[in-house]
N, C-alpha and C positions, 0 to 999 in steps of 0.2 A: 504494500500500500504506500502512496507517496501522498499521500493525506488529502483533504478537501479541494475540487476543483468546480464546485458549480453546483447553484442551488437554484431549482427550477421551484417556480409558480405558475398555478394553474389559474387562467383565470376568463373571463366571459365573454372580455370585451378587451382588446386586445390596444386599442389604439386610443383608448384611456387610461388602461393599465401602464401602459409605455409613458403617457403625459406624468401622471401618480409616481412610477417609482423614477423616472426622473426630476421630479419634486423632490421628494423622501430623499433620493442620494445626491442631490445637487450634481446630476452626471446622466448626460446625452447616452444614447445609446451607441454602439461599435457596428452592430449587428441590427440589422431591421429590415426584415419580410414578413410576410402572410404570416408565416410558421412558426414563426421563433424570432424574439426580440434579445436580444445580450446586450450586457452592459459589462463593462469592468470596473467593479467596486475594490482599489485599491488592492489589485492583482488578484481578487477570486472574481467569479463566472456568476455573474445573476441573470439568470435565464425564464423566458417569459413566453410562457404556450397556453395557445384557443385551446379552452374547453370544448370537446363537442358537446355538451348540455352544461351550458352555465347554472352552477349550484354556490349561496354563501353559504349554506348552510353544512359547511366540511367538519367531517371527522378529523380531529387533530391526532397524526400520527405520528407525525416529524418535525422539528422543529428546530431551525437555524437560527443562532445568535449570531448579530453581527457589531463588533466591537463597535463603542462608543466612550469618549472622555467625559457625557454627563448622563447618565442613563436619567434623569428625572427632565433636563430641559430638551434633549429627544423623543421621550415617552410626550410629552406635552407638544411637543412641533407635530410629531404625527397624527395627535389628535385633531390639533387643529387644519392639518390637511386631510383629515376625511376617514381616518382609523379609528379603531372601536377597539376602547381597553380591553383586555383581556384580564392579565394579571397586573396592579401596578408594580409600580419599582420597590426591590424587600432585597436587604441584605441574605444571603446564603453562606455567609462564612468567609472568615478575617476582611479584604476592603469590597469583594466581589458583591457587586448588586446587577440583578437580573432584571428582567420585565417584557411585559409582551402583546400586542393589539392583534388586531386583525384587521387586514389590509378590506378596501372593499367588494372584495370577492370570496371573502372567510377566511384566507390563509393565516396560517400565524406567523409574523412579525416578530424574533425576538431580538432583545438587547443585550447588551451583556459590557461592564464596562469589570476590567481583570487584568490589575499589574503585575499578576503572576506570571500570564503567557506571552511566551518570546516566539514570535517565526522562528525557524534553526537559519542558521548561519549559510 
């Protein structure tokens, strides 16, 4: 395994979804077709696929943290671009605080701010 390279969202409406999470990451997309929208969020793969039956109403099964310097006034900026709390922001042990919305299609959104993790070298 050479560790995480891409984390796909399903979602209904594709060329609003693309507008949204170029809001959400302040960053155009790389990649834009019919099929599939990428972006590179700070060298991983956020990748963006039509639902064939648009549903918000998703089973959360998986869920991608994506690093942040203030997980509370992120958790707050998503709201106010059109996310739905999920869980708010709660410390989990020594400085790591989590949190998490769902974007307007139901996926979960998480946050994750952790001075523990290093890229390797």
């Amino acid at each position: 395994m050479l560790g995480l390279r891409t984390a796909i969202y399903r979602v209904g409406d594709l060329a609003t979804a693309k507008a949204w999470y170029s809001d959400v990451f302040q960053e155009k997309p790389y990649f834009d077709e019919p099929f599939y929208v990428g972006f590179n969020i700070a060298g991983y793969e956020l990748g963006l696929q039509p639902e064939k039956e648009p549903a918000t109403d998703k089973k959360a099964s998986v869920l991608t943290y994506w690093g942040v310097e203030d997980v509370q006034s992120e958790f707050d900026r998503l709201l106010s671009l059109g996310a739905i709390a999920d869980e708010e922001p709660r410390n989990v042990g020594g400085e790591i605080i989590v949190a998490t919305v769902k974007d307007p299609w139901g996926n979960l959104v998480g946050l994750i701010y952790n001075p523990e993790f290093h890229l390797p070298a």
